[in-house]
C-alpha positions as CSV (number, residue, x, y, z in Angstrom):
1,X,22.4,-23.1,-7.6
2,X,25.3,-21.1,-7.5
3,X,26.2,-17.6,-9.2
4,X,24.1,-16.5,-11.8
5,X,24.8,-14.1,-14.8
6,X,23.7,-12.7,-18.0
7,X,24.0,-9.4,-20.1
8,X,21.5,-7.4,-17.0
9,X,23.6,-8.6,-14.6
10,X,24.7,-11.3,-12.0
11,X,22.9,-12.9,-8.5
12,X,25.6,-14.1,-5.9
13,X,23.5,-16.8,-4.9
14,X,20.1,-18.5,-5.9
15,X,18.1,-21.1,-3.9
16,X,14.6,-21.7,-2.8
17,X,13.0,-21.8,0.7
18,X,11.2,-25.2,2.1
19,X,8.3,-23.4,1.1
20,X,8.9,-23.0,-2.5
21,X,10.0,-19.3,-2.2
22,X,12.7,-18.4,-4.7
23,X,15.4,-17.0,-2.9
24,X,17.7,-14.3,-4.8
25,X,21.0,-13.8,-2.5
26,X,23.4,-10.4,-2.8
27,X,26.7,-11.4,-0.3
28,X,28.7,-8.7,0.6
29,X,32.0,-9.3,2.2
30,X,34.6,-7.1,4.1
31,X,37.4,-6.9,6.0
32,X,35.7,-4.2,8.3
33,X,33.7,-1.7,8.3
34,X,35.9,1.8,9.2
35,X,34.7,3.8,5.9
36,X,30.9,2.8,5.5
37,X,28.1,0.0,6.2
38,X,28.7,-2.9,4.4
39,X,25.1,-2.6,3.5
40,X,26.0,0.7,1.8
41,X,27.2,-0.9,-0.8
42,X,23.4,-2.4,-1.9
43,X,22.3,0.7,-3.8
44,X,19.1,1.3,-5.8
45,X,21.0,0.6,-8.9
46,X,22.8,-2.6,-7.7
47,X,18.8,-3.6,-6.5
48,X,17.4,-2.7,-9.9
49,X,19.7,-4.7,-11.6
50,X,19.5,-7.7,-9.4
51,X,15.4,-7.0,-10.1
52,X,16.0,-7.4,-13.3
53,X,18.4,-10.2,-13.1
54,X,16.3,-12.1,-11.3
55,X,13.3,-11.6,-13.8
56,X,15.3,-12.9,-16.5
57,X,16.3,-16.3,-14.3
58,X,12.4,-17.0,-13.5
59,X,11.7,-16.7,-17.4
60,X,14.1,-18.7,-18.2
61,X,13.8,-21.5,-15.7
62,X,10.0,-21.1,-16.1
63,X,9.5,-19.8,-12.5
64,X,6.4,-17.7,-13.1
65,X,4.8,-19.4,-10.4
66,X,6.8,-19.5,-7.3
67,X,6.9,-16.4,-5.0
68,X,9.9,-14.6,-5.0
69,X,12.6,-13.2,-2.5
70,X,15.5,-11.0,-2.8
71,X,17.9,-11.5,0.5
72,X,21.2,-10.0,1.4
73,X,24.0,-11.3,3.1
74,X,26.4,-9.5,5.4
75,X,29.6,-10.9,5.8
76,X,32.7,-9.5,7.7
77,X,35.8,-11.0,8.6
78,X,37.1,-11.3,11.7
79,X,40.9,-10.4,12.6
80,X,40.7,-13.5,14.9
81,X,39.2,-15.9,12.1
82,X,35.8,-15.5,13.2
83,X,33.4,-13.8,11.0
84,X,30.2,-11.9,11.9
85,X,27.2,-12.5,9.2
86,X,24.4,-10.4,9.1
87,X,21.1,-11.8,7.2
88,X,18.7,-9.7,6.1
89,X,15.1,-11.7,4.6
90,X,13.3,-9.4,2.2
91,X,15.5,-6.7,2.1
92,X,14.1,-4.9,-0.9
């Protein structure tokens, strides 16, 4: 599944793991990285309401039962048209 929203908020990307794991995605993408980490821009309150998102998806799609992962993708984009992406299982 692709982007989820709702009133608490909105997951970039949803999916699940060959072993069943329910996989909630942040991506960031930037052109570089001059002013601050890319993964600067994952605060506490953008976690807490991806938290909360992500408890209002497994309600709804009756997930109770599967484990659950949040994930964040790093993406930055190369001058030369190659990017570098930076994955980061279980980051919060």
């Amino acid at each position: 599944m692709q982007n989820f929203s709702c009133k608490a908020g909105e997951i970039d990307l949803i999916m699940t793991a060959g072993d069943g794991t329910v996989v909630f995605v942040e991506v960031k993408a930037r052109a570089d990285e001059r002013f601050a980490d890319a993964e600067a821009a994952v605060t506490s309150a953008k976690k807490h309401r991806m938290t909360k998102t992500a408890n209002l998806f497994v309600r709804k799609y009756k997930l109770e039962n599967h484990p659950l992962r949040f994930d964040i993708v790093i993406v930055l984009l190369g001058k030369k048209g190659k990017a570098d992406i930076r994955h980061y299982e279980n980051a919060f």
